[in-house]
C-alpha positions as CSV (number, residue, x, y, z in Angstrom):
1,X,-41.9,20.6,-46.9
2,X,-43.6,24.2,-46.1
3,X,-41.8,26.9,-45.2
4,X,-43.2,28.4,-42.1
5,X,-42.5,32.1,-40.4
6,X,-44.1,34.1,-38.0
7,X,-45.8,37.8,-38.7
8,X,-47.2,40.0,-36.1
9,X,-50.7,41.1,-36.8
10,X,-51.4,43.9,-34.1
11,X,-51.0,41.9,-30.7
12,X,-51.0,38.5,-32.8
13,X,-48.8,36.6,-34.3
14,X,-49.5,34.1,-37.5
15,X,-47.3,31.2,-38.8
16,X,-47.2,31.6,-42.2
17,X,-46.5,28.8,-44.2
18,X,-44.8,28.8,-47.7
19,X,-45.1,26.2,-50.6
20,X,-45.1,25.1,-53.8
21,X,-48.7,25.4,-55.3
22,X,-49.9,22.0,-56.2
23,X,-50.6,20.9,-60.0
24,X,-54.7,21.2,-59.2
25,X,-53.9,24.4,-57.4
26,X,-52.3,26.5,-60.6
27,X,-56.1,27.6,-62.1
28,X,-56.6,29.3,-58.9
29,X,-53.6,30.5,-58.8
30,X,-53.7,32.0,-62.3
31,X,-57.1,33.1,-61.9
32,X,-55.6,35.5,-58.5
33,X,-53.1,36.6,-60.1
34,X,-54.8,37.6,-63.4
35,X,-57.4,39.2,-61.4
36,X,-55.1,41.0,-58.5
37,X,-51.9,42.0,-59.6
38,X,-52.1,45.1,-61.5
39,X,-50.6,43.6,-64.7
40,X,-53.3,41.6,-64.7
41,X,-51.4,38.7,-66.8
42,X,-49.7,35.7,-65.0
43,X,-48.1,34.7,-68.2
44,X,-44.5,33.8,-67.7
45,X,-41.4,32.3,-70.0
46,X,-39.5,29.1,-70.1
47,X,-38.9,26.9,-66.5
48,X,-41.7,28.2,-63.6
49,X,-42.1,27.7,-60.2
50,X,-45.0,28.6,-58.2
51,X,-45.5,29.4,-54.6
52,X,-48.0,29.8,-52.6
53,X,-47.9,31.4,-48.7
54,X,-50.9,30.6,-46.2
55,X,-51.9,31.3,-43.4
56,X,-53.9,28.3,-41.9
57,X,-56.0,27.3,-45.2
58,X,-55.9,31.0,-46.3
59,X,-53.9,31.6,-48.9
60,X,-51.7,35.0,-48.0
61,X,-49.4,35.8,-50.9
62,X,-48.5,34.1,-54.4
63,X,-45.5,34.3,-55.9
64,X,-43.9,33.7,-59.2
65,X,-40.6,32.2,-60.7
66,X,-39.6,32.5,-64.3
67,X,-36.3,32.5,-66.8
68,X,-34.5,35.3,-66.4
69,X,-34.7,38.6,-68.7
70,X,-32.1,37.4,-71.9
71,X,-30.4,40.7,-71.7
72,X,-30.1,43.3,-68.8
73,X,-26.8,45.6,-69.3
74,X,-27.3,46.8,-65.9
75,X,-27.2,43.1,-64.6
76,X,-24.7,42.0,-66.9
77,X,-22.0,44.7,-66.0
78,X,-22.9,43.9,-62.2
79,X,-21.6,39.7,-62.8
80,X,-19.0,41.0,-65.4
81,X,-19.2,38.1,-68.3
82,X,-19.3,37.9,-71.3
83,X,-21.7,37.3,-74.0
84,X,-21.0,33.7,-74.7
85,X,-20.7,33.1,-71.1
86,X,-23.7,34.6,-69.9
87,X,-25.2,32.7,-73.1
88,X,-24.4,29.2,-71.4
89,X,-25.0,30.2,-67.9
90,X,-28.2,32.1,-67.9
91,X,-30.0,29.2,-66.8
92,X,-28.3,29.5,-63.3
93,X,-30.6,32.9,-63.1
94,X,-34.3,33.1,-61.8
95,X,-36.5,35.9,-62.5
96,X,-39.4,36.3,-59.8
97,X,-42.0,37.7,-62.4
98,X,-45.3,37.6,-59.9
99,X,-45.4,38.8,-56.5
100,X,-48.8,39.5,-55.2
101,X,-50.0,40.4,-51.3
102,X,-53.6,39.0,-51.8
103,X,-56.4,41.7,-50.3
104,X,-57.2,41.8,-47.1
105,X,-53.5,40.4,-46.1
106,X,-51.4,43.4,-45.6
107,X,-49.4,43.2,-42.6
108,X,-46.3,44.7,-42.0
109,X,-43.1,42.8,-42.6
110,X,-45.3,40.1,-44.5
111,X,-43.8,40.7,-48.1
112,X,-40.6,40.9,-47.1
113,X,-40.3,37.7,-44.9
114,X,-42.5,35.5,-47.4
115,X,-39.8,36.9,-50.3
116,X,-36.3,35.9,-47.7
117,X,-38.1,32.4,-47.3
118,X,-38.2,32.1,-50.6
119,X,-35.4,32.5,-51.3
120,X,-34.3,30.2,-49.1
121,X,-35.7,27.3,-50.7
122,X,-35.6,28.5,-54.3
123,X,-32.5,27.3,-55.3
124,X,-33.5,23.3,-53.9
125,X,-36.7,23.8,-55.5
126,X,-35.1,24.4,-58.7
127,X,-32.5,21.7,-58.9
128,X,-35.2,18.9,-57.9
129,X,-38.1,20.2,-60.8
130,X,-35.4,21.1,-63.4
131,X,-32.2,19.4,-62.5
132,X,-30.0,22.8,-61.4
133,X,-29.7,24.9,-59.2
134,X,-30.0,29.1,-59.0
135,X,-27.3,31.2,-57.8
136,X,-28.7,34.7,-58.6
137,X,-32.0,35.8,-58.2
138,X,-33.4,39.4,-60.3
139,X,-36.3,41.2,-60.7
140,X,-38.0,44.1,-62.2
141,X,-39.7,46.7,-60.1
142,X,-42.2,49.1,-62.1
143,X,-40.7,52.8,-60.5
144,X,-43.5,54.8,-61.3
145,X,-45.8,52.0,-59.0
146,X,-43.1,51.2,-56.7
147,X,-39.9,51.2,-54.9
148,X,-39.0,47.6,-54.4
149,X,-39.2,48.4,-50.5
150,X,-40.0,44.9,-49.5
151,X,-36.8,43.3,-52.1
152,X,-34.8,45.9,-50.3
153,X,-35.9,44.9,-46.4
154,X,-35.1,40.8,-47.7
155,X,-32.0,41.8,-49.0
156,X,-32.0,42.9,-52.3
157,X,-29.4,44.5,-54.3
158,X,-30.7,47.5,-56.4
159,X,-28.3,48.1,-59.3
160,X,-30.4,51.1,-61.3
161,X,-33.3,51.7,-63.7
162,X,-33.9,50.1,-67.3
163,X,-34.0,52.4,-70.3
164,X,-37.4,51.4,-71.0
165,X,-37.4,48.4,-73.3
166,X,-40.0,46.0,-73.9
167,X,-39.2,42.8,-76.1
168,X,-41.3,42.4,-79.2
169,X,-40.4,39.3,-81.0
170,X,-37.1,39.4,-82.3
171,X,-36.8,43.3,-81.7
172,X,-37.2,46.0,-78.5
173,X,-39.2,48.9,-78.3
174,X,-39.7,51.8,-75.9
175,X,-42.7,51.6,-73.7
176,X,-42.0,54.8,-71.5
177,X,-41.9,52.6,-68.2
178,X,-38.7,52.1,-67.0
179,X,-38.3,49.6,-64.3
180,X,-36.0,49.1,-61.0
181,X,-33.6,46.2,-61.1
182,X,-32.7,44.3,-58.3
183,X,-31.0,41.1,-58.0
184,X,-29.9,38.7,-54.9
185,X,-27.3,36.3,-55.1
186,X,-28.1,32.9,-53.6
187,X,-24.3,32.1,-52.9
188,X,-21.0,33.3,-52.0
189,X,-18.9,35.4,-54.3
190,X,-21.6,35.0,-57.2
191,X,-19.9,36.7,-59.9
192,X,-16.4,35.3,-59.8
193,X,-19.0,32.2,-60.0
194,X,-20.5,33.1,-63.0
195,X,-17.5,34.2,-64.1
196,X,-14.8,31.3,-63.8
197,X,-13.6,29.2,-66.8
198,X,-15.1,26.3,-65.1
199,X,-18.4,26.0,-62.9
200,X,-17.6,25.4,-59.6
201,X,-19.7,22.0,-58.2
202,X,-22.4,23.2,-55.6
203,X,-23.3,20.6,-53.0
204,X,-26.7,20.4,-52.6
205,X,-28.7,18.4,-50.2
206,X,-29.3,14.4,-51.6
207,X,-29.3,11.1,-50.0
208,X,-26.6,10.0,-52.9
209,X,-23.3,12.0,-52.3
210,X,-21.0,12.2,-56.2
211,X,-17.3,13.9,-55.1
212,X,-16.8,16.5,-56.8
213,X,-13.4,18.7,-57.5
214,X,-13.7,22.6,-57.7
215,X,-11.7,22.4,-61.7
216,X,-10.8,25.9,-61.1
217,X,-8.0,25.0,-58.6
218,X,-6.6,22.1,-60.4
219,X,-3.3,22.3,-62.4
220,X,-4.4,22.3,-66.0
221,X,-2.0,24.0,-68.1
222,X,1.9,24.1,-68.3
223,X,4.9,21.7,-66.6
224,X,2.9,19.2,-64.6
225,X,-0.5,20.2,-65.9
226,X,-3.5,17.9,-66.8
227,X,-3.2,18.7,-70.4
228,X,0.6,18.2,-71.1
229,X,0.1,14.5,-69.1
230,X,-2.9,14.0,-71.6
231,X,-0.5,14.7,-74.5
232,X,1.7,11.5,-73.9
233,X,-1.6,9.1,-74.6
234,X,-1.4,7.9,-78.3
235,X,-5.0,9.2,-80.8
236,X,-6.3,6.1,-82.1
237,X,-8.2,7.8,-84.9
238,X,-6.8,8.6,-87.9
239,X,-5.6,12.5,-88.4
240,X,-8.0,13.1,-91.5
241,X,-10.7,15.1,-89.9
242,X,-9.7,15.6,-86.2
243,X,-10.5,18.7,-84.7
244,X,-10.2,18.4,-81.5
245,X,-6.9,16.3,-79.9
246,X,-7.5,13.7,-78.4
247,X,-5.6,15.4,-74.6
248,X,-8.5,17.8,-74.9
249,X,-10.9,15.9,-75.5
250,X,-9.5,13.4,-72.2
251,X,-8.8,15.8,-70.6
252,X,-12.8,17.4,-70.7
253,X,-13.7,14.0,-69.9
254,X,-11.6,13.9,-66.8
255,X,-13.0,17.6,-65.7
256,X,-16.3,16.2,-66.0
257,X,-16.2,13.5,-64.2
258,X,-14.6,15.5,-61.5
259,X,-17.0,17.7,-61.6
260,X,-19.4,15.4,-60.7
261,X,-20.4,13.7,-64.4
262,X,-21.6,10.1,-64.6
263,X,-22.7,9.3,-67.9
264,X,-21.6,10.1,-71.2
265,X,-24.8,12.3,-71.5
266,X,-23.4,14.4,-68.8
267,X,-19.8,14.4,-70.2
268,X,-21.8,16.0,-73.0
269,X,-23.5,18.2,-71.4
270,X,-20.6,19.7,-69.5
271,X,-18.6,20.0,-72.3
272,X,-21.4,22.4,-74.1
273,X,-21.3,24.9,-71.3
274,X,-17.3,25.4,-71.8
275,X,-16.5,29.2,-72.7
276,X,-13.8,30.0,-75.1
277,X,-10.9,30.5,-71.8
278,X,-12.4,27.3,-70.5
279,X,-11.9,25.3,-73.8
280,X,-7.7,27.2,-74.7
281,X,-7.2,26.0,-71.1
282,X,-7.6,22.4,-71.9
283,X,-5.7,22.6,-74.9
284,X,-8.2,22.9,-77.9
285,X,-7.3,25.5,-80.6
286,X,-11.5,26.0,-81.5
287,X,-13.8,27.9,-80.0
288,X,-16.5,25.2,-79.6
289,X,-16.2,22.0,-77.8
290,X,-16.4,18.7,-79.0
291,X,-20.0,17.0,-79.4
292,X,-21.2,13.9,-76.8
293,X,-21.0,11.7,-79.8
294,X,-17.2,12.8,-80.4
295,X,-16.3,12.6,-76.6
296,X,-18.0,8.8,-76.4
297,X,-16.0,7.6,-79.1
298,X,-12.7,8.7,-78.3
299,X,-13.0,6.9,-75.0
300,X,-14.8,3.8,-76.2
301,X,-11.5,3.4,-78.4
302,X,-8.8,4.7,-75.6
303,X,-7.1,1.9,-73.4
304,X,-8.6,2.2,-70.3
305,X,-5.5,0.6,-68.2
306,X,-3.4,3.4,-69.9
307,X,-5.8,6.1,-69.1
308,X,-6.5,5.1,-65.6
309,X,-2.2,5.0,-65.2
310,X,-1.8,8.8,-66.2
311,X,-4.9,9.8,-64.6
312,X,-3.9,8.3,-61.3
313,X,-0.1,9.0,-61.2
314,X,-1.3,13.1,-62.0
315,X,-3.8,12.7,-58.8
316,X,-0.6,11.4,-56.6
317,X,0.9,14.3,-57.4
318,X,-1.7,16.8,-56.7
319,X,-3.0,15.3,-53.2
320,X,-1.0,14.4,-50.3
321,X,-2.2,11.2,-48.2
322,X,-0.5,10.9,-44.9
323,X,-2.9,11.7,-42.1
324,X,-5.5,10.8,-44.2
325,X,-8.7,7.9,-44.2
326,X,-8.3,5.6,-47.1
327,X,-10.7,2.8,-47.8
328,X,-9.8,0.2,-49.8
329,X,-12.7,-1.8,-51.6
330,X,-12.8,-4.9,-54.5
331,X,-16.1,-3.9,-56.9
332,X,-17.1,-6.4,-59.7
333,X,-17.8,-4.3,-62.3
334,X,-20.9,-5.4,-63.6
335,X,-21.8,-5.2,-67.7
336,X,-18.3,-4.5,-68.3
337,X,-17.8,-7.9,-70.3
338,X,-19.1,-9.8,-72.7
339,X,-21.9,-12.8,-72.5
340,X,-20.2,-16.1,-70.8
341,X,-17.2,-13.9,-69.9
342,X,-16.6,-13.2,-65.9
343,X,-17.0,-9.7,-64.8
344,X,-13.6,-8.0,-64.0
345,X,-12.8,-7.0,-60.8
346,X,-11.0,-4.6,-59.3
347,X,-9.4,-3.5,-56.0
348,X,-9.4,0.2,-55.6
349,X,-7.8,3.2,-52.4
350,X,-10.4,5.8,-52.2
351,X,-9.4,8.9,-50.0
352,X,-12.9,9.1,-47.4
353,X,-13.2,12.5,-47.3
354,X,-12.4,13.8,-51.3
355,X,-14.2,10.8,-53.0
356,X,-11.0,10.1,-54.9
357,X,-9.5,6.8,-56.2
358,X,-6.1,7.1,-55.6
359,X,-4.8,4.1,-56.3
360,X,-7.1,0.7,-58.6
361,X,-5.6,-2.6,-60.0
362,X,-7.4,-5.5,-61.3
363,X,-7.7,-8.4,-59.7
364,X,-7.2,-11.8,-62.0
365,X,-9.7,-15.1,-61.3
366,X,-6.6,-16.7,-60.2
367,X,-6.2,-14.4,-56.4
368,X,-8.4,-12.3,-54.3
369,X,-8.1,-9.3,-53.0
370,X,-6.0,-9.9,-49.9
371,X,-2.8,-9.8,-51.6
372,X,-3.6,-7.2,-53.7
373,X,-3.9,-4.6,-50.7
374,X,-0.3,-4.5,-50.3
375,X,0.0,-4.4,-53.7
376,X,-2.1,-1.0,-54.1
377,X,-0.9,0.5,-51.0
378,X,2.7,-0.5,-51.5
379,X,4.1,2.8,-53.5
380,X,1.5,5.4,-51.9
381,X,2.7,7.5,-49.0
382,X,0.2,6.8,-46.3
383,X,2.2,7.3,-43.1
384,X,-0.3,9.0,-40.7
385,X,-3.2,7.2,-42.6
386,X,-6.1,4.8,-41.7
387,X,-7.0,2.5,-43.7
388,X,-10.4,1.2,-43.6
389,X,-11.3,-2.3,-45.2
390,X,-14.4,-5.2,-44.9
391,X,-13.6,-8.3,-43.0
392,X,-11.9,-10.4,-45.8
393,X,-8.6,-8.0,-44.9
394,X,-8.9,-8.8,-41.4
395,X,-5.5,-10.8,-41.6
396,X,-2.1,-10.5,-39.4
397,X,0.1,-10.1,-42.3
398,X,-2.3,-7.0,-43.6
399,X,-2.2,-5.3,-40.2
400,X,1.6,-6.1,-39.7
401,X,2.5,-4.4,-43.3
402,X,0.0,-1.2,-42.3
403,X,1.6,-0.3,-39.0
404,X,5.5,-1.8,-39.2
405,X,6.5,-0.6,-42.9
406,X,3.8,1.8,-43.7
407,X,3.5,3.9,-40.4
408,X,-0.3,3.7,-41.1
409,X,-3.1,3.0,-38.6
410,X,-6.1,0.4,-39.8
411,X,-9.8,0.3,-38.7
412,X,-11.1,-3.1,-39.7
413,X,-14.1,-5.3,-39.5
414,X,-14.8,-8.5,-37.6
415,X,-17.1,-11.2,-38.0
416,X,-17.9,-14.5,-36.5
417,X,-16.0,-16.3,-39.1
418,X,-13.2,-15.4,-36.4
419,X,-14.6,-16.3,-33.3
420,X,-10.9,-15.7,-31.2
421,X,-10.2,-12.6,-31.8
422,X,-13.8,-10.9,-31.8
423,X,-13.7,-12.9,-28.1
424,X,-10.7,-11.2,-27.7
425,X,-12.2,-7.9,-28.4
426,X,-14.9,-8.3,-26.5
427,X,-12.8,-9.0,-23.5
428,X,-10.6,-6.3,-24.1
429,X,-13.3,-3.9,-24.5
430,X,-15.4,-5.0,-21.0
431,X,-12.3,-4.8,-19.5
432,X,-10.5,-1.6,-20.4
433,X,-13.5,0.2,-21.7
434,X,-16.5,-0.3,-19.5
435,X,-20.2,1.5,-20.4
């Protein structure tokens, strides 16, 4: 979807519209830039992202979006990591490498209204082409052309000159142009960001909603700590060879997936970006993390009922229920048996709000899951609560246990299959709350 904005043009005023350029649109838009900016070059390094503003079918202004200068000292002091951090989170930076006004389009406030809308969408533009999103923005003003006035009116931060350098292979040498830099964060706080031992989930805009748990404020270390729980679960490998215990290894696994990882590909994947304080704070002794392949087999081999008991007890701890929505929901957990086997089911209590399972059991082909809701609700403290469930829970005995010995409220469903007491609702409802 374009951006659009509104520039004055003497007594005028144009809707300018902002997009990405289309694939059969990047030859002209190379050609422009090659031709019009004073580099004369569009070249740019590693992910890209090109824009283009219009005006009508005109096309206004093209802009550029490239990977982010390796090294900056400036920049680097500014955030305040380290080398190995900035190492495994330089992806989160965007460099805008092209910005061109094309001629005949200079109006005043137009650069500087094109760049904030921009930047508005950048980040989302990112995380849908290359699967993350940008939290810092930076670029590189030539001084003796410019003075970055339109980065500056949008917002920009201006934290000093280079010394100089240009990149030359694997070495940098002086050119004599040192350059302005100027950077933009695209969220709150973006340097304790960059700088925590965990990366903080950002929620982005998408139709399918994964929970996620800010790690940083979790409990991980000392009494009561994810780690020391981890510790109590037996290895099942042998010792020769371990490097990595098997609590750090769960206990990355559990991050992860709180975090928002689904598949051991992305247990991987967060693992790598771990810094050395991330890594001694779950417990491992090495300065690298384990490998995706080490990660999958540990838990292909680890009980998953024994897990799932440590793991759930720890959450109890952590997160108070009363006054809060709980659903509770049977799932048949589908490709998690073997050919002419039934599927196993279970019966899980999922807070609404955090996303969290608070509370699972499996349910045996022998019962159902009405039963098993007292069960799983029997030893959680829920007073305050409402409990949410589908119409098989729709029973007396389940709504007598929520309010009389829990203290809890319920919101259930109810079908035809109970013809009296939907009747009964319906009456009660035209009676005592009319349209």
């Amino acid at each position: 979807m374009p951006a659009v904005m509104t520039v004055s043009a003497g007594q005028q005023t144009l809707d300018v519209h902002l997009r990405l350029a289309k694939p059969q649109e990047l030859k002209r838009w190379h050609a422009l830039v090659a031709r019009y900016h004073y580099l004369h070059s569009s070249r740019m390094v590693g992910n890209r992202l090109y824009y283009v503003a219009t005006i009508g079918e005109q096309w206004v202004a093209l802009l550029g979006w490239a990977a982010p200068a390796l090294k900056c000292a400036a920049r680097d002091q500014w955030i305040g990591w380290s080398a190995q951090l900035r190492h495994k989170r330089l992806h989160l930076l965007a460099n805008n490498v092209r910005f061109l006004i094309l001629p005949g389009w200079h109006r005043p406030n137009l650069a500087s209204r094109v760049l904030a809308q921009n930047l508005k969408r950048l980040s989302a533009d990112w995380l849908r082409r290359f699967g993350h999103p940008i939290v810092l923005a930076e670029t590189f003003v030539d001084a003796c052309r410019f003075q970055g006035t339109c980065y500056r009116a949008a917002g920009w931060k201006v934290l000093g000159k280079t010394r100089g350098f240009s990149k030359h292979n694997r070495t940098y040498r002086p050119n004599g142009q040192p350059k302005w830099i100027l950077v933009r964060p695209l969220i709150e706080c973006v340097s304790e960001y960059l700088c925590a031992p965990f990366l903080a989930p950002l929620h982005a805009d998408s139709k399918e909603v994964v929970p996620m748990v800010d790690v940083n404020k979790l409990p991980l270390e000392g009494q009561g700590g994810l780690v020391e729980m981890l510790r109590q679960v037996t290895d099942p490998r042998k010792p020769r060879g371990v490097r990595h215990s098997v609590a750090t290894i769960l206990a990355i696994a559990v991050c992860a997936i709180l975090s928002g990882a689904r598949s051991f590909t992305a247990l991987g994947q967060w693992a790598q970006g771990l810094g050395a304080e991330a890594l001694e704070k779950l417990g491992s002794k090495r300065s690298t993390p384990p490998s995706e392949p080490t990660i999958r087999r540990v838990l292909q081999r680890i009980d998953p009922e024994v897990i799932d008991q440590h793991i759930v007890g720890w959450l109890k701890e952590l997160i108070d229920c009363k006054g809060k929505a709980i659903a509770v929901d049977g799932k048949t957990l589908r490709r998690a048996c073997d050919s002419g086997t039934n599927a196993p089911r279970v019966l899980s209590a999922v807070l609404h709000q955090e996303g969290l399972v608070i509370s699972q059991i499996p349910i045996s082909d022998k019962t159902n899951e009405i039963p098993k809701l007292r069960e799983i609700l029997e030893p959680l403290d829920i007073e305050g609560s409402v409990v949410t469930a589908d119409a098989l829970h729709t029973q007396k005995e389940t709504a007598r246990f929520l309010v009389e010995q829990k203290g809890a409220d319920y919101l259930f469903t109810v079908k035809d299959n109970q013809p009296t007491v939907r009747q009964d609702i319906e009456e009660l409802f035209t009676e005592d709350f009319p349209p």
